[in-house]
C-alpha positions as CSV (number, residue, x, y, z in Angstrom):
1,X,-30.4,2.6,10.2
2,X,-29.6,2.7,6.3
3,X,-27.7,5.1,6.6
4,X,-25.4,4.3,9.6
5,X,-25.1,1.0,7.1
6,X,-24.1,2.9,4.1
7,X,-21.6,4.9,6.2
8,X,-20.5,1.8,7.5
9,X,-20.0,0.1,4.4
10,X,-18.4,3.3,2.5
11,X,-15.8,3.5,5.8
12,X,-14.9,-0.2,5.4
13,X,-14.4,0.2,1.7
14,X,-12.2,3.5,2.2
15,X,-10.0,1.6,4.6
16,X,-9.5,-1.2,2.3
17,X,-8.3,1.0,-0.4
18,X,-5.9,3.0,2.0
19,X,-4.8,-0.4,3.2
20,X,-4.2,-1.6,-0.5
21,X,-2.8,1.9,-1.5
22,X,0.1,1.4,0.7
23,X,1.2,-2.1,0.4
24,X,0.9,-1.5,-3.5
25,X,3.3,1.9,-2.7
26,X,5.4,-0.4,0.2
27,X,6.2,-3.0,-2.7
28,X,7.1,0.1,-5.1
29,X,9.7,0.7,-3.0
30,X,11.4,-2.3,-2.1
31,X,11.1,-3.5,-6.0
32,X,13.1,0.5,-6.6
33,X,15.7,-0.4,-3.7
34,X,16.3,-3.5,-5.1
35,X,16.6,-2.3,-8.3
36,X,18.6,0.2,-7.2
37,X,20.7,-1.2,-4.6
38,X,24.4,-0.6,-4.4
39,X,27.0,-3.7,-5.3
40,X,30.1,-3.3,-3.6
41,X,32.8,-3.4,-5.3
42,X,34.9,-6.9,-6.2
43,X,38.9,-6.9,-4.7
């Protein structure tokens, strides 16, 4: 029973770092396409 816990608990915390791992990379990259984003030009 511990260990289905332990599994439980080290799955959970895994998913929560994947999860946070790809907003922090999703935020990355709108900050870069701001950054980066084209201005067209003025007539």
């Amino acid at each position: 029973m511990v260990k289905k816990l332990v599994l439980l608990l080290a799955t959970a915390a895994g998913a929560a770092f994947v999860q946070k791992k790809m907003k922090d990379q999703q935020a990355e990259q709108d900050l870069w396409a701001a950054a980066t984003d084209r201005v067209p030009p003025r007539d």
